[in-house]
C-alpha positions, -999 to 999 in steps of 0.1 A, spaced: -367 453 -499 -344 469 -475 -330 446 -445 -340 440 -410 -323 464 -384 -303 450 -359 -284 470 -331 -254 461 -312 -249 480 -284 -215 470 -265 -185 492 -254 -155 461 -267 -152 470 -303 -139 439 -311 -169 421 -303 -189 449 -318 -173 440 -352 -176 404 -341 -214 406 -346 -216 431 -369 -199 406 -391 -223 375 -380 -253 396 -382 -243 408 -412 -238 379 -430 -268 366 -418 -293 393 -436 -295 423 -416 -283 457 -415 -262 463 -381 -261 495 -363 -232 502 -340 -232 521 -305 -203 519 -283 -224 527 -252 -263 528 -245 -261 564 -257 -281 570 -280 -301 534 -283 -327 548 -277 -334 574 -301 -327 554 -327 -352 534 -317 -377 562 -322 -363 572 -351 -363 539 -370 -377 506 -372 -354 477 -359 -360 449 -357 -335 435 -334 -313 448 -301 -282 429 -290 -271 451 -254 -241 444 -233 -252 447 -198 -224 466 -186 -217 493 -203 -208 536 -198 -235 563 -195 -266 538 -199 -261 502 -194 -278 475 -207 -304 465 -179 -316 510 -180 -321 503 -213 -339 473 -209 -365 482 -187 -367 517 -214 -377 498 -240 -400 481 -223 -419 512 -223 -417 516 -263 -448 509 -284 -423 494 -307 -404 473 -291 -374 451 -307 -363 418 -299 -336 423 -271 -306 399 -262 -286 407 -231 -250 399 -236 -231 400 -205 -201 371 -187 -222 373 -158 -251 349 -154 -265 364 -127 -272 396 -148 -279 376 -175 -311 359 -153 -323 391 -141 -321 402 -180 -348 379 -187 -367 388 -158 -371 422 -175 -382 408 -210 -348 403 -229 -361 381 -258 -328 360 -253 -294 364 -238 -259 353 -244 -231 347 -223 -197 355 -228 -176 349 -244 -203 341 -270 -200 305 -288 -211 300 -322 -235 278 -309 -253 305 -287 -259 327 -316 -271 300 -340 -293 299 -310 -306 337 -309 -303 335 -345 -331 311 -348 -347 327 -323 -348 363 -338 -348 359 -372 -377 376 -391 -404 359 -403 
């Protein structure tokens, strides 16, 4: 059985390997993007099962690519990651499953862990 697909979508690589590690210790298969490039073909191409999206980020943040996958008939779990609560609230208002505010604290993704993880 192969494992879940998660994506981490965030232009800081060191908090892109930061939750590549967490995720991946947790059970799932992480795929990388350093901007919201490309997010969304993957998601066409592939299942996944989970999307963690900084909100600010170059050439497609994480709020356009929010409100795109919205519109997917297959839609992942989405958790807006962004310092800003004010983004992080109007996040939610456009169907992120969860969101975390940095900078993240091992309790907040215990949090979206639980709230995520496959069943």
């Amino acid at each position: 059985m192969s494992l879940p697909h998660i994506i981490v979508a965030d232009d800081d690589p060191i908090f892109r390997q930061i939750m590549k590690s967490y995720f991946g210790r947790a059970g799932f298969e992480v795929i990388e993007f350093a901007s919201g490039r490309g997010v969304l073909e993957c998601l066409r191409r592939q299942e996944v099962h989970a999307a963690v999206l900084d909100i600010m980020m170059p050439e497609l943040d994480g709020m356009e690519l929010l409100t795109a996958i919205g519109k997917l008939h297959q839609k992942p779990k989405v958790i807006a990651v962004s310092s800003d609560a004010f983004y992080l609230d109007l996040a939610k208002e456009l169907g992120a499953d969860a969101v975390l505010q940095k900078p993240v604290s091992p309790e907040g993704l215990h949090q979206v862990m639980t709230a995520i993880r496959p069943s």
